[in-house]
C-alpha positions as CSV (number, residue, x, y, z in Angstrom):
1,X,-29.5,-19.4,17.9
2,X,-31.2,-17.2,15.4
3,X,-31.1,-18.9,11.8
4,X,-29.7,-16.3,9.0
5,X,-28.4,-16.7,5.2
6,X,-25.7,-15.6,4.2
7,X,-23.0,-15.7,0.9
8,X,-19.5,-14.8,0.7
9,X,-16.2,-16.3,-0.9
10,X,-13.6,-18.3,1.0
11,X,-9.9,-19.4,0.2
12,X,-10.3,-22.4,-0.9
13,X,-8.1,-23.5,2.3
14,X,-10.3,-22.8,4.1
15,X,-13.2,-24.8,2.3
16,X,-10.8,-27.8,2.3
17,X,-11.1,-27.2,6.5
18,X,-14.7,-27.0,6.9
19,X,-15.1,-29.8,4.4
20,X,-12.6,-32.0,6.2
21,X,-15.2,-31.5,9.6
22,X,-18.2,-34.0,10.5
23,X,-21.6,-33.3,9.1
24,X,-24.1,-33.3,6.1
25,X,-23.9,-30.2,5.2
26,X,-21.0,-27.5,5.0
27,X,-23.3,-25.3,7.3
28,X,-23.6,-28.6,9.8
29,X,-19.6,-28.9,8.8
30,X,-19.0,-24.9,9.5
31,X,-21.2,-24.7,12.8
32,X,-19.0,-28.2,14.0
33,X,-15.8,-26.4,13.2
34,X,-17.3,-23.5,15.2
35,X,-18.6,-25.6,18.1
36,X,-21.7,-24.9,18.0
37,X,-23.0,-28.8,16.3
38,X,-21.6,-30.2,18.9
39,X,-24.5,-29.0,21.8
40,X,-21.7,-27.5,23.5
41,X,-22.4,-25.2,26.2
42,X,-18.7,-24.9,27.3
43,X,-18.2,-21.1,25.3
44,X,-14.3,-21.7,26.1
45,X,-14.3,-24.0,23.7
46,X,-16.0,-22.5,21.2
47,X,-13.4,-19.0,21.8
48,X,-10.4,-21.4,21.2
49,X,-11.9,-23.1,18.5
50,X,-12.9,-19.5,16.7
51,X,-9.2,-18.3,17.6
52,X,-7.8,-21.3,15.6
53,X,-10.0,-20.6,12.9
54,X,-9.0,-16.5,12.9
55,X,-5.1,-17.7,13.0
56,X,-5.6,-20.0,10.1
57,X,-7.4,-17.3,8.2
58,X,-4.6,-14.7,9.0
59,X,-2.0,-17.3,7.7
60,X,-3.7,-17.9,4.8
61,X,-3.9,-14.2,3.8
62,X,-0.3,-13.7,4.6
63,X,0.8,-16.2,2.4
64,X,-1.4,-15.0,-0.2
65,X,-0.3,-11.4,0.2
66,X,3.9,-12.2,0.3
67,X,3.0,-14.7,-2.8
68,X,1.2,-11.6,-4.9
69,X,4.5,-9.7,-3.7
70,X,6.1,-12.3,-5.6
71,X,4.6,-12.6,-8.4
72,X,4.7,-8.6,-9.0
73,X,8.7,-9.2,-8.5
74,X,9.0,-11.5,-11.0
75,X,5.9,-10.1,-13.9
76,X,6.8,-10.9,-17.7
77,X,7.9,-7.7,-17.9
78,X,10.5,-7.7,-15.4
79,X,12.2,-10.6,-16.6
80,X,12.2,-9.1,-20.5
81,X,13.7,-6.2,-18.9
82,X,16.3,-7.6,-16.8
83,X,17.0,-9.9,-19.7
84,X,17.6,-6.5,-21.6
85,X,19.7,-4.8,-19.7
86,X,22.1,-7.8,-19.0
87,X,22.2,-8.0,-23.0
88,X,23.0,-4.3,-23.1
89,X,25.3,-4.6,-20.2
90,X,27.4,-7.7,-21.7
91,X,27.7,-6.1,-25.5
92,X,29.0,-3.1,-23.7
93,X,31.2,-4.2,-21.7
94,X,32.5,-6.7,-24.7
95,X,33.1,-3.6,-26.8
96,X,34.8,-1.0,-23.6
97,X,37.2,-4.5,-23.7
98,X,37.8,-3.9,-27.0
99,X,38.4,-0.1,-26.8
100,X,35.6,0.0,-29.3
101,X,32.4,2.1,-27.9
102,X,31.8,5.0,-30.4
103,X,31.5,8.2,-28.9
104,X,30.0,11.3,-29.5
105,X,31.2,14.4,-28.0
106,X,33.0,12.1,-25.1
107,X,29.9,10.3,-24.2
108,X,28.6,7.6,-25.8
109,X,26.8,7.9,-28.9
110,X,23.6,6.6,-28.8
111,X,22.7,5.6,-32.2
112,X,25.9,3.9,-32.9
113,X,25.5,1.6,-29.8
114,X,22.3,0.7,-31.6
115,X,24.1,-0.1,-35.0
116,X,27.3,-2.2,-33.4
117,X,24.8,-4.0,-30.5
118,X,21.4,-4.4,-32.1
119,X,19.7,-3.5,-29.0
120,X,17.4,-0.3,-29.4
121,X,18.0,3.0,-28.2
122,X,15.2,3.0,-25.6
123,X,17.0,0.9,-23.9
124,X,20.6,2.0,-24.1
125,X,19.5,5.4,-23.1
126,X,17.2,3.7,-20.2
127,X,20.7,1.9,-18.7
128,X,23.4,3.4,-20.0
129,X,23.7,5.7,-17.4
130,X,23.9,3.1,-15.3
131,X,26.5,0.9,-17.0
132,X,28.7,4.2,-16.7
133,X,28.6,4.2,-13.2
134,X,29.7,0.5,-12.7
């Protein structure tokens, strides 16, 4: 076995499972995971043992990948908008109940949403649309 260097970043997973193997080293740890600090000649070993490895990896970055999903779902900005429109949606709905939504040439005005609900008009005219179709 030819000796070569070599540097690249890991999961930290995956650290935590070559530290947890026998050896001085993380190389002697790394080439035990692998099989090959073992003087094993049996290769069928040393496939399963690189298959585990690949499956552990490929869980790993699936995990990571559905849990950067996540956190795009749920950025700061998401949640202040949601928060916004269910404001919008709850003052609107508080004033159709009242019979009291100013209008403006039979649609709603705007700028007098913004002066009864306090909410600004980017973001009645972002949802309103949507509140009418409710």
């Amino acid at each position: 076995m030819k000796t070569v260097q070599c540097t690249f970043r890991l999961p930290k997973e995956v650290i935590d499972l070559i530290d947890e193997q026998s050896g001085r080293t993380r190389t002697d740890k790394l080439l035990n995971l692998l099989g090959y600090g073992c003087n094993q000649s049996d290769y069928s070993v040393i496939k399963k043992r690189l298959k585990a490895v690949e499956s552990r990896l490929s869980v790993l970055e699936s995990t990571k990948q559905s849990s950067a999903k996540d956190e795009k779902n749920s950025s700061p900005n998401q949640q202040r908008a949601l928060e916004a429109k269910e404001r919008l949606f709850s003052a609107l709905d508080e004033l159709k109940s009242r019979d009291a939504i100013p209008l403006y040439r039979g649609k709603p005005s705007i700028t007098k949403l913004k002066d009864v609900t306090g909410i600004d008009r980017g973001t009645i005219s972002k949802y309103i649309n949507e509140w009418l179709e409710m």
